[in-house]
Chimera marker file (.cmm) of the C-alpha trace (Angstrom):
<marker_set name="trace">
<marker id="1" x="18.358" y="1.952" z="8.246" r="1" g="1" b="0" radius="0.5"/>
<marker id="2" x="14.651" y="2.335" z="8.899" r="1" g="1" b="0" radius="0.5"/>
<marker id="3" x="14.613" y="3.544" z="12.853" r="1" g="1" b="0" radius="0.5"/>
<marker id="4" x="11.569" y="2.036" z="14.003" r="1" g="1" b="0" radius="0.5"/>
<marker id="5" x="10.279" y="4.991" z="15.281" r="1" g="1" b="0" radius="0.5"/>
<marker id="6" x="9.739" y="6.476" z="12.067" r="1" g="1" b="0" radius="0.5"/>
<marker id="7" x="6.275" y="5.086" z="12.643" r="1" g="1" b="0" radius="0.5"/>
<marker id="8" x="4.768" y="8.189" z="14.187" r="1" g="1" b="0" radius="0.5"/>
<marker id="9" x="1.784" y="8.804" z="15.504" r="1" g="1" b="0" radius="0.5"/>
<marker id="10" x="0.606" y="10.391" z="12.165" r="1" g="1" b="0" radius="0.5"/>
<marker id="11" x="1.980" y="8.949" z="9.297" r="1" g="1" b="0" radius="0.5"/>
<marker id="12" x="0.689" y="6.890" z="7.161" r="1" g="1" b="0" radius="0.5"/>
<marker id="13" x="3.192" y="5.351" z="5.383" r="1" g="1" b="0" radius="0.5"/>
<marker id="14" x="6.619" y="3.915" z="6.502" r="1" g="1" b="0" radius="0.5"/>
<marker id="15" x="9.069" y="3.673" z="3.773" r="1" g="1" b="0" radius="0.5"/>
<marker id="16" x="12.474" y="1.821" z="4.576" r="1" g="1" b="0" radius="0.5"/>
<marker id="17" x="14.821" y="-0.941" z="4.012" r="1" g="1" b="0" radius="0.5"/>
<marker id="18" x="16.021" y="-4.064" z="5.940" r="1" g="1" b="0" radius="0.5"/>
<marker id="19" x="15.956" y="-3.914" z="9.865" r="1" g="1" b="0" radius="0.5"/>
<marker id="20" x="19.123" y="-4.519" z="11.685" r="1" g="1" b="0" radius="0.5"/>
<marker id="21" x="18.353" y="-4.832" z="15.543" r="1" g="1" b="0" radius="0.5"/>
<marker id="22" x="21.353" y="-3.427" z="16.490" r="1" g="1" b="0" radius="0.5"/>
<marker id="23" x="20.243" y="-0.172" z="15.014" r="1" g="1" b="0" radius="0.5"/>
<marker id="24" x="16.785" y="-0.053" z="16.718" r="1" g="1" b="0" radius="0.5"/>
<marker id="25" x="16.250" y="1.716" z="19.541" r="1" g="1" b="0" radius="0.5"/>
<marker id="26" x="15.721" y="0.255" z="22.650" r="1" g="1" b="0" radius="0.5"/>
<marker id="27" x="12.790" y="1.406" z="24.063" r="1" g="1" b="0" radius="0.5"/>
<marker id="28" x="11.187" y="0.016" z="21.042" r="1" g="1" b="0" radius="0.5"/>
<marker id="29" x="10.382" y="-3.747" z="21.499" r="1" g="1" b="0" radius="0.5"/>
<marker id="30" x="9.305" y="-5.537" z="19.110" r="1" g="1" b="0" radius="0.5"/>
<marker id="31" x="8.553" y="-9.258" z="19.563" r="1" g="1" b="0" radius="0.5"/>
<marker id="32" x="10.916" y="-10.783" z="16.926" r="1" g="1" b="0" radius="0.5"/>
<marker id="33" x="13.071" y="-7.911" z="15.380" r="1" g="1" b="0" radius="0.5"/>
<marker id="34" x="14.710" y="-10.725" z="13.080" r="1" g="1" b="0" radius="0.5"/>
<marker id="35" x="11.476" y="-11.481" z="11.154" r="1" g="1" b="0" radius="0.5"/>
<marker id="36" x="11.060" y="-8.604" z="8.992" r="1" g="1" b="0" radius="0.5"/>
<marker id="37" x="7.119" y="-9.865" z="8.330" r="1" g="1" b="0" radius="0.5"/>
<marker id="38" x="6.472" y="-9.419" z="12.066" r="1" g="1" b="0" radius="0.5"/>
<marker id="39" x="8.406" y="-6.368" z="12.687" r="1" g="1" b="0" radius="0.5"/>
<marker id="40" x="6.983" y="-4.749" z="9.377" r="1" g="1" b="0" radius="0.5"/>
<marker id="41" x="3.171" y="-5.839" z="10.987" r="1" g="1" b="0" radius="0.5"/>
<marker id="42" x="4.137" y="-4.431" z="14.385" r="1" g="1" b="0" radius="0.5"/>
<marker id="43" x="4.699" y="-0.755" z="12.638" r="1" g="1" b="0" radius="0.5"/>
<marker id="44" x="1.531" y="-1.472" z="10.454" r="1" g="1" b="0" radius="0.5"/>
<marker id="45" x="-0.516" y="-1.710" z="14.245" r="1" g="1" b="0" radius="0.5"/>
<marker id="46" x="1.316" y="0.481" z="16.419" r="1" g="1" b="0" radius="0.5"/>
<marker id="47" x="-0.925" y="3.414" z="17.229" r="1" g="1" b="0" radius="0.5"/>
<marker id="48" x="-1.916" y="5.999" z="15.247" r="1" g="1" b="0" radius="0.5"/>
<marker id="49" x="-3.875" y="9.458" z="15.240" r="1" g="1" b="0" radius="0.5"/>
<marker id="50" x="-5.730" y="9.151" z="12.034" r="1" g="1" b="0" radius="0.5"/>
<marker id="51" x="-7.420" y="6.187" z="11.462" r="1" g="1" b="0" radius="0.5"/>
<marker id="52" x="-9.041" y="7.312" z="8.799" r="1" g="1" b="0" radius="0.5"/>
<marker id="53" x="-6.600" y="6.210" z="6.466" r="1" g="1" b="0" radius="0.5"/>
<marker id="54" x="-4.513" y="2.781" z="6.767" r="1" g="1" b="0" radius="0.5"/>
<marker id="55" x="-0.978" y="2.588" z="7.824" r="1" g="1" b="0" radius="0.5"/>
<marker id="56" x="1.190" y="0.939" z="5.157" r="1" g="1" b="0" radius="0.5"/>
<marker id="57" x="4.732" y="-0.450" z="5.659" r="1" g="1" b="0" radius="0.5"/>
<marker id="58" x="6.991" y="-1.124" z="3.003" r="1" g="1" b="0" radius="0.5"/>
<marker id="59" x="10.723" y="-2.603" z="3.652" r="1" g="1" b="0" radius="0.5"/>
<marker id="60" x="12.560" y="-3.744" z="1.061" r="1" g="1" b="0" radius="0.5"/>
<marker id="61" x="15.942" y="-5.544" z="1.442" r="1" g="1" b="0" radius="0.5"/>
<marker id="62" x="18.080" y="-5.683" z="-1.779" r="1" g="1" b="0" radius="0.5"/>
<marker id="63" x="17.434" y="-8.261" z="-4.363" r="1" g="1" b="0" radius="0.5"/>
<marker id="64" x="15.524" y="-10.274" z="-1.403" r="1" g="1" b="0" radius="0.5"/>
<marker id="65" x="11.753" y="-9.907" z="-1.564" r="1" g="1" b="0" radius="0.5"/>
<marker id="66" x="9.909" y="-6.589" z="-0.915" r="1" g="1" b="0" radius="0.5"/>
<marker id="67" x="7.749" y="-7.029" z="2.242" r="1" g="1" b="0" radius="0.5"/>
<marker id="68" x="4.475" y="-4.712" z="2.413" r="1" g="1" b="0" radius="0.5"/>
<marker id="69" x="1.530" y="-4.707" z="5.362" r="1" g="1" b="0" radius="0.5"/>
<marker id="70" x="-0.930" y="-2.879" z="5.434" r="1" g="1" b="0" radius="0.5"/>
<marker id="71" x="-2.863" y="-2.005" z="8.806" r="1" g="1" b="0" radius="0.5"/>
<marker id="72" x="-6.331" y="-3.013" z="7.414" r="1" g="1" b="0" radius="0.5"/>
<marker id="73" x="-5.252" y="-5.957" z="6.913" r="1" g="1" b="0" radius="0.5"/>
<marker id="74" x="-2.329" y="-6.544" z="8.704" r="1" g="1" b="0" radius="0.5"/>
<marker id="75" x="-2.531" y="-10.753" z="8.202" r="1" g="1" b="0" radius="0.5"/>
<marker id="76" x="-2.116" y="-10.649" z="4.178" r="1" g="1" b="0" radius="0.5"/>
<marker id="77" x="1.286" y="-9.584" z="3.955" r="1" g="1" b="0" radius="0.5"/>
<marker id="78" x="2.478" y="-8.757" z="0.673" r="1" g="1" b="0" radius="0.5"/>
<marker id="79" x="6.213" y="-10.027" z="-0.386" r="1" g="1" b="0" radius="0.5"/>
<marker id="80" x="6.867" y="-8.752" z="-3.932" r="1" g="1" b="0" radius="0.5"/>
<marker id="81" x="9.924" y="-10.345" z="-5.423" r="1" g="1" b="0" radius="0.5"/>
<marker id="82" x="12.726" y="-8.251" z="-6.903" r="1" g="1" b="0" radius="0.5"/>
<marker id="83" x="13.733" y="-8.647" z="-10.803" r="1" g="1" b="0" radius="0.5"/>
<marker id="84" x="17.532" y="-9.447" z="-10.401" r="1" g="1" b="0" radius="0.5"/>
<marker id="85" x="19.636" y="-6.879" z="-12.103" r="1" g="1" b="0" radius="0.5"/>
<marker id="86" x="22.803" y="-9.537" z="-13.073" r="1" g="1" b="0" radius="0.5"/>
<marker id="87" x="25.866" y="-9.173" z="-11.208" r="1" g="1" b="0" radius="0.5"/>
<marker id="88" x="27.854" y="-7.603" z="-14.052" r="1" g="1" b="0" radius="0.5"/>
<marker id="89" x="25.555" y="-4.886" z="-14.163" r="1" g="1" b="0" radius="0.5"/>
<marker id="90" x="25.694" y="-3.881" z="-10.383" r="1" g="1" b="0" radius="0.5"/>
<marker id="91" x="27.828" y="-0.796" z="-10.597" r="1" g="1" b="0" radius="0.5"/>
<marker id="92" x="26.799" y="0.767" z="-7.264" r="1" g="1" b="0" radius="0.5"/>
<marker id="93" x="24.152" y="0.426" z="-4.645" r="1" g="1" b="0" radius="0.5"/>
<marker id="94" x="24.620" y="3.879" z="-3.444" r="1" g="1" b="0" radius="0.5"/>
<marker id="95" x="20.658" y="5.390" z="-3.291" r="1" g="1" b="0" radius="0.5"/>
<marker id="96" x="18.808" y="2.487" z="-4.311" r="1" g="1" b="0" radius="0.5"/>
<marker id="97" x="16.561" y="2.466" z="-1.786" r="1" g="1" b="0" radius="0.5"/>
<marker id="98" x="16.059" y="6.119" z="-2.420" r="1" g="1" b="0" radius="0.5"/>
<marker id="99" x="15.173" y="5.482" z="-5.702" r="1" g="1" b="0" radius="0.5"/>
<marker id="100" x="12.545" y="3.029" z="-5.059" r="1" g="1" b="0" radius="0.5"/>
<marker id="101" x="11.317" y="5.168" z="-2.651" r="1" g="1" b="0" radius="0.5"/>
<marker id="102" x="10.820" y="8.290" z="-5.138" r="1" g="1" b="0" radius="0.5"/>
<marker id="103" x="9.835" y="5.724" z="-7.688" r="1" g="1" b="0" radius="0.5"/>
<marker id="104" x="7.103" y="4.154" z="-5.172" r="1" g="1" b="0" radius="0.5"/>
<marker id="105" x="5.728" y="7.742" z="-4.137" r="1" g="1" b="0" radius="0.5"/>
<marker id="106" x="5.679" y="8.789" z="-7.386" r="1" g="1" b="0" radius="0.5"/>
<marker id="107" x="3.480" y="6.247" z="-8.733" r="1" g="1" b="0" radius="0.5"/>
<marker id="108" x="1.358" y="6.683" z="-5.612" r="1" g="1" b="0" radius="0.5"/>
<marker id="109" x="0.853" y="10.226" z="-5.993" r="1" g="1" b="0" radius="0.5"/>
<marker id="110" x="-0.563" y="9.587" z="-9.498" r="1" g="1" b="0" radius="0.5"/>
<marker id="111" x="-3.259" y="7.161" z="-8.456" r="1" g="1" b="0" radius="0.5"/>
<marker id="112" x="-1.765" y="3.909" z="-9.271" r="1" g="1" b="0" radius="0.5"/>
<marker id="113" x="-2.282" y="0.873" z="-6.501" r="1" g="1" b="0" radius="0.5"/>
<marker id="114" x="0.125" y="-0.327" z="-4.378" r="1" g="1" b="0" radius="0.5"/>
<marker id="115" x="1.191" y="-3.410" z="-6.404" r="1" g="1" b="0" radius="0.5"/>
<marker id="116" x="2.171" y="-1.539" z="-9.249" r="1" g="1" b="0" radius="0.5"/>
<marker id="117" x="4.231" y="1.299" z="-6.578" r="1" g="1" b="0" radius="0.5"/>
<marker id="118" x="6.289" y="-1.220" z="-5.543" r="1" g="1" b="0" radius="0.5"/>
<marker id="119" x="6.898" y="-2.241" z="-9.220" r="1" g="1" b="0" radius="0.5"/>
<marker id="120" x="8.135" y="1.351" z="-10.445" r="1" g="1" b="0" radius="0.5"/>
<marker id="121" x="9.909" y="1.587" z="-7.241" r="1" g="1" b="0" radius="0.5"/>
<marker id="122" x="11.727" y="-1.525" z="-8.091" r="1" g="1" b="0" radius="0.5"/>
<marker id="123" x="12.087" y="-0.988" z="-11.804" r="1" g="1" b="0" radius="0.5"/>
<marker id="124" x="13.986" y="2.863" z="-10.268" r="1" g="1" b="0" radius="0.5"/>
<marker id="125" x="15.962" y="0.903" z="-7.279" r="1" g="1" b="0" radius="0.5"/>
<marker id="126" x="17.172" y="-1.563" z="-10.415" r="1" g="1" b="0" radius="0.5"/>
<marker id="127" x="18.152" y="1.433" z="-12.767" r="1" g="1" b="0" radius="0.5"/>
<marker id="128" x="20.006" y="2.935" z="-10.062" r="1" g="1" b="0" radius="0.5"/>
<marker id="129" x="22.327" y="0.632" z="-9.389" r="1" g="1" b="0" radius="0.5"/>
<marker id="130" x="23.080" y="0.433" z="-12.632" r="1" g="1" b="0" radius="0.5"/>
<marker id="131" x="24.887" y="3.517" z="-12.514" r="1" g="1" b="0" radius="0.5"/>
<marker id="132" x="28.081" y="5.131" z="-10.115" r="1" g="1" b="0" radius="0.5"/>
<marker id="133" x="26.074" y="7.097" z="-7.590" r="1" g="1" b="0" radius="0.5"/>
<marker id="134" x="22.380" y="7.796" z="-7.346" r="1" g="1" b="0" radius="0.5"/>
<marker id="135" x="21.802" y="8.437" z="-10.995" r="1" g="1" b="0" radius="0.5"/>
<marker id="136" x="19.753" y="7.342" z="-14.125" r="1" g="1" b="0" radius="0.5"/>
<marker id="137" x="20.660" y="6.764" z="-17.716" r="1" g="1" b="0" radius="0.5"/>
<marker id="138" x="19.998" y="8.635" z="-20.379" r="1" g="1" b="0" radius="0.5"/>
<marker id="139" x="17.369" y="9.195" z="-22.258" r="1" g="1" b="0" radius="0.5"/>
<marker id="140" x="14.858" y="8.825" z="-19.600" r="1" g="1" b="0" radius="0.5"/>
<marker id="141" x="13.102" y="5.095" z="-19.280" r="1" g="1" b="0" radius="0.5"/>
<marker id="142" x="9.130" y="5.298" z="-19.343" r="1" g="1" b="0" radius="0.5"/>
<marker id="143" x="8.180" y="4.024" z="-16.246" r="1" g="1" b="0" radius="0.5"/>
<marker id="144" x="4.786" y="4.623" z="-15.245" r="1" g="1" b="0" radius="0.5"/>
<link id1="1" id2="2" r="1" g="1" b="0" radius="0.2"/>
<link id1="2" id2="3" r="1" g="1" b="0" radius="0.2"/>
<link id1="3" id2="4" r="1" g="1" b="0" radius="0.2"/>
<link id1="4" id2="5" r="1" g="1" b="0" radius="0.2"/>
<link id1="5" id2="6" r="1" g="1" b="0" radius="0.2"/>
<link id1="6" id2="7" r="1" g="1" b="0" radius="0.2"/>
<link id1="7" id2="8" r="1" g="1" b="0" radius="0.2"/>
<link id1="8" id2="9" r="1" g="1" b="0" radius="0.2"/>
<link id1="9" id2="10" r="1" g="1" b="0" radius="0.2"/>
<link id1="10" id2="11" r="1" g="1" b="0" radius="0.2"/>
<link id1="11" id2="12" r="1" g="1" b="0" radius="0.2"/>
<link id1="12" id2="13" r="1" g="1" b="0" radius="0.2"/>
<link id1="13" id2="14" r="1" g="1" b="0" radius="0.2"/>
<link id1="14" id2="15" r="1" g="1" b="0" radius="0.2"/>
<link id1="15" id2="16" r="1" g="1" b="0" radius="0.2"/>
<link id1="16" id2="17" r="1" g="1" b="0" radius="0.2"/>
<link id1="17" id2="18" r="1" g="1" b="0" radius="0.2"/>
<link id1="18" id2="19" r="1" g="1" b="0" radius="0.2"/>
<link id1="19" id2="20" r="1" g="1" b="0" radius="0.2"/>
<link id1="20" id2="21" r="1" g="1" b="0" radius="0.2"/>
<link id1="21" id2="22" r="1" g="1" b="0" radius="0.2"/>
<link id1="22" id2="23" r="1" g="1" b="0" radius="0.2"/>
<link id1="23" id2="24" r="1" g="1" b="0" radius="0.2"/>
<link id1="24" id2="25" r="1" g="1" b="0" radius="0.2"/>
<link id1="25" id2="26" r="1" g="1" b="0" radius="0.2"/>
<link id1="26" id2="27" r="1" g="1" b="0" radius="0.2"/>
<link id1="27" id2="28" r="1" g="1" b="0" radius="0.2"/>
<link id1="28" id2="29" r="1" g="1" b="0" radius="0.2"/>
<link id1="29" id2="30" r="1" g="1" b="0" radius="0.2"/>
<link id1="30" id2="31" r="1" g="1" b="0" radius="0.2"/>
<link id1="31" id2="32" r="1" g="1" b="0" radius="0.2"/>
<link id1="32" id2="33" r="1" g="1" b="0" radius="0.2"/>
<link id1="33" id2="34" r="1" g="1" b="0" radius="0.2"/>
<link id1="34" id2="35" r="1" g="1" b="0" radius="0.2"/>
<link id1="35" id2="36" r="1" g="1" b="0" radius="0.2"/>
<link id1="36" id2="37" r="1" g="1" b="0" radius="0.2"/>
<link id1="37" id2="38" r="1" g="1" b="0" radius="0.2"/>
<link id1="38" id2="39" r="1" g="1" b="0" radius="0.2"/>
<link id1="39" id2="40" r="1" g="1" b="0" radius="0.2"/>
<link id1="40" id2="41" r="1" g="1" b="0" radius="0.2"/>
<link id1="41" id2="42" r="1" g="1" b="0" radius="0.2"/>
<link id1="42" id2="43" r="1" g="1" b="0" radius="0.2"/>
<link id1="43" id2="44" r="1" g="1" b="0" radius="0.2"/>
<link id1="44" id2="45" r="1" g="1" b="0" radius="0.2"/>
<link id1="45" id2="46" r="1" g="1" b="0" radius="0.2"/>
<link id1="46" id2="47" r="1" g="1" b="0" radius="0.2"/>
<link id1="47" id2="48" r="1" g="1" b="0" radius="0.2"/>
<link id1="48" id2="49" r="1" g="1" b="0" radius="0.2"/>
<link id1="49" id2="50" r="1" g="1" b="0" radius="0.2"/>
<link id1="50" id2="51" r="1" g="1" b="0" radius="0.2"/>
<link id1="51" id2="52" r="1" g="1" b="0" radius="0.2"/>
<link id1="52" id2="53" r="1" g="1" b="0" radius="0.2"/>
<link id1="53" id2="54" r="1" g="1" b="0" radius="0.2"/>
<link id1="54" id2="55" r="1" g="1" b="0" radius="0.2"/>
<link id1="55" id2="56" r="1" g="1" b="0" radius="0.2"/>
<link id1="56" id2="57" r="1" g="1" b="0" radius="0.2"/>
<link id1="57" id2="58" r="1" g="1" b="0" radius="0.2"/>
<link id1="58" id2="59" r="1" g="1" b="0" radius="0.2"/>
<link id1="59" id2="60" r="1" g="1" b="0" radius="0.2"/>
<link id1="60" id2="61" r="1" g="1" b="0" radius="0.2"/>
<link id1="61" id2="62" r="1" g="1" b="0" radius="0.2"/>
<link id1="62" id2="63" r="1" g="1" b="0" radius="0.2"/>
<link id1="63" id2="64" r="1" g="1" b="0" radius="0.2"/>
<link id1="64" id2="65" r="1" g="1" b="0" radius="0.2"/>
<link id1="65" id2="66" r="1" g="1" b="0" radius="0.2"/>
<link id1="66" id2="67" r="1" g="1" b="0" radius="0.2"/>
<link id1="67" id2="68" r="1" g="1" b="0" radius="0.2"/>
<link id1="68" id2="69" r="1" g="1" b="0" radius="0.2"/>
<link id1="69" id2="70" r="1" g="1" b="0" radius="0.2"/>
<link id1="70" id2="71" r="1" g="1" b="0" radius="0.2"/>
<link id1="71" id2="72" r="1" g="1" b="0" radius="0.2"/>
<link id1="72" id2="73" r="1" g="1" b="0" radius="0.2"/>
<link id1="73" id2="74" r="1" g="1" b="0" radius="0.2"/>
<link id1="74" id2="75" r="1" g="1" b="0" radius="0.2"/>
<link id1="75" id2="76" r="1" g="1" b="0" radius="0.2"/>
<link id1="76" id2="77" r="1" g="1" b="0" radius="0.2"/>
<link id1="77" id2="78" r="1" g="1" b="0" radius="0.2"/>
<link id1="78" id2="79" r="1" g="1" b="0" radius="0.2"/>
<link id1="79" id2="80" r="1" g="1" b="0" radius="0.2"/>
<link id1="80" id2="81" r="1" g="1" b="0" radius="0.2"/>
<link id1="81" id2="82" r="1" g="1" b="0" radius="0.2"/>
<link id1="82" id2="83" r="1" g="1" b="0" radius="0.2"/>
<link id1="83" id2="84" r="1" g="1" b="0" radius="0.2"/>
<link id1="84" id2="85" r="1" g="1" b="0" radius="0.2"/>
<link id1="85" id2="86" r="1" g="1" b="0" radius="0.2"/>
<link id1="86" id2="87" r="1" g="1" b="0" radius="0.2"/>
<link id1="87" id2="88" r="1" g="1" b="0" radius="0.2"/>
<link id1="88" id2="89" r="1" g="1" b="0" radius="0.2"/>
<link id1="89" id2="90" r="1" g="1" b="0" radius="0.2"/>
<link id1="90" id2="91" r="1" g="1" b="0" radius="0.2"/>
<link id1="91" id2="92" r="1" g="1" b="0" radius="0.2"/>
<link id1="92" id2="93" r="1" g="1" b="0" radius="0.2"/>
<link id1="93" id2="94" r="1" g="1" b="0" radius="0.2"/>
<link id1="94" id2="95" r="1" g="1" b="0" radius="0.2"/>
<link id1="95" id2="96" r="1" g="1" b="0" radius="0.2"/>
<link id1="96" id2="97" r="1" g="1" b="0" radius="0.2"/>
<link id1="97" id2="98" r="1" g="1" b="0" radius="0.2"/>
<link id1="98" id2="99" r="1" g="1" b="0" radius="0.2"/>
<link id1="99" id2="100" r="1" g="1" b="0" radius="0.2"/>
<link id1="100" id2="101" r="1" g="1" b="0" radius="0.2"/>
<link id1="101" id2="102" r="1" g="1" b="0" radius="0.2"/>
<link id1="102" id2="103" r="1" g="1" b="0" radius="0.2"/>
<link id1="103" id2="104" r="1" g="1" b="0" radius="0.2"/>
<link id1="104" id2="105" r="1" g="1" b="0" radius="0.2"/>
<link id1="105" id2="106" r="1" g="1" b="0" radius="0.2"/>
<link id1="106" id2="107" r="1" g="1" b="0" radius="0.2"/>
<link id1="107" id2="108" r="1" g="1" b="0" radius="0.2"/>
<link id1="108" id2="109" r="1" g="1" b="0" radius="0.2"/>
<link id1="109" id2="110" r="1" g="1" b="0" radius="0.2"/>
<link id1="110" id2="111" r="1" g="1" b="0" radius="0.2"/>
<link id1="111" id2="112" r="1" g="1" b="0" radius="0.2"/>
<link id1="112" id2="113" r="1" g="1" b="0" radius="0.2"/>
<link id1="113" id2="114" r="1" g="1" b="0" radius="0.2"/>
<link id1="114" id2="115" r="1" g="1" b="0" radius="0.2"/>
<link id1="115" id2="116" r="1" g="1" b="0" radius="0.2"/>
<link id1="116" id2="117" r="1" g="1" b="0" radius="0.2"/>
<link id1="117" id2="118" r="1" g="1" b="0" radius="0.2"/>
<link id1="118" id2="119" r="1" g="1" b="0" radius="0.2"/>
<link id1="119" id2="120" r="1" g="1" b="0" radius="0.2"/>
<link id1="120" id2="121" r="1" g="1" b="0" radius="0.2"/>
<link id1="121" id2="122" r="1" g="1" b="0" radius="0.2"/>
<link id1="122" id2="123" r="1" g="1" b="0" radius="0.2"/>
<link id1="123" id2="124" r="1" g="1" b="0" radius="0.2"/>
<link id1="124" id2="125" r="1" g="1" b="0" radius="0.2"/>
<link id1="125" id2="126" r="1" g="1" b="0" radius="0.2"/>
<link id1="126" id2="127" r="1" g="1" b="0" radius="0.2"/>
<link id1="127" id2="128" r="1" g="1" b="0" radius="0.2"/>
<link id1="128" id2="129" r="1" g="1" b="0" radius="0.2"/>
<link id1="129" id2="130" r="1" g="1" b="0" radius="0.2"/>
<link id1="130" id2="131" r="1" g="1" b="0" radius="0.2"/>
<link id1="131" id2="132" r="1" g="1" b="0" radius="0.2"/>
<link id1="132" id2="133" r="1" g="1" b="0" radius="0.2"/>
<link id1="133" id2="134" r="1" g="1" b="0" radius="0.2"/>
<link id1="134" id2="135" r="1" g="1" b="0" radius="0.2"/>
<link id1="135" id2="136" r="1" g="1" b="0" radius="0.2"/>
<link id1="136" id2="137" r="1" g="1" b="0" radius="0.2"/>
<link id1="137" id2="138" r="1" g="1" b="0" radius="0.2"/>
<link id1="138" id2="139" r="1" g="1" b="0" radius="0.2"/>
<link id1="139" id2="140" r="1" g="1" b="0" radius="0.2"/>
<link id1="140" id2="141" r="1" g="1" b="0" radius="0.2"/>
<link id1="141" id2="142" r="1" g="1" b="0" radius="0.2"/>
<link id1="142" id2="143" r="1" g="1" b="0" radius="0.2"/>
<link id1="143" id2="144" r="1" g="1" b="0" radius="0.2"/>
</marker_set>
């Protein structure tokens, strides 16, 4: 579960996947910890050290929509939808949100925008679960 805090004073991007409110902390207080829009934009503003760079927020929540805000522009939330994988090919769940996360990063880290981050990190999240435990198949899928 993405703890709400994880939106330190320095970082610049959250990573995590569907908010539960019973798993927040208390102290933080967020205005409607149900809507994942207004929760995600809360992180997006909260304060931070470096403004030189934006904050981004990206929670994704199973085969539901992918919801990303970015603090520049924290009124043009993004909601990416997920590419089903069909129910007979579910095998396990186990590290799927890992594996959009590594997918995401890695796609960021070679230059590509955020629109097409979240796509690799959906195509990885869909190959995942695809498989018993966090795993790929073999040979290796081109996704970048």
């Amino acid at each position: 579960m993405l703890n709400c805090r994880v939106s330190f004073p320095t970082a610049t991007l959250s990573l995590g996947t569907r908010l539960k409110p019973k798993h927040m902390p208390p102290q933080q207080a967020f205005p409607e910890p149900q809507n994942l829009v207004a929760t995600a934009r809360a992180i997006a503003l909260s304060p931070k050290v470096n403004m030189s760079q934006p904050r981004i927020v990206v929670i994704t929540r199973g085969p539901e929509s992918t919801v990303l805000v970015s603090s520049t522009d924290s009124d043009n939330v993004k909601m990416y939808k997920v590419t089903p994988v069909p129910d007979g090919e579910i095998v396990d769940t186990n590290g799927a949100g890992d594996a959009f996360a590594g997918g995401f990063l890695g796609a960021l880290v070679v230059g590509k925008n955020l629109d097409d981050c979240v796509e690799v990190g959906h195509k990885m999240g869909a190959m995942c679960v695809q498989m018993v435990g966090p795993q790929f198949k073999w040979p290796k899928v081109q996704v970048l």
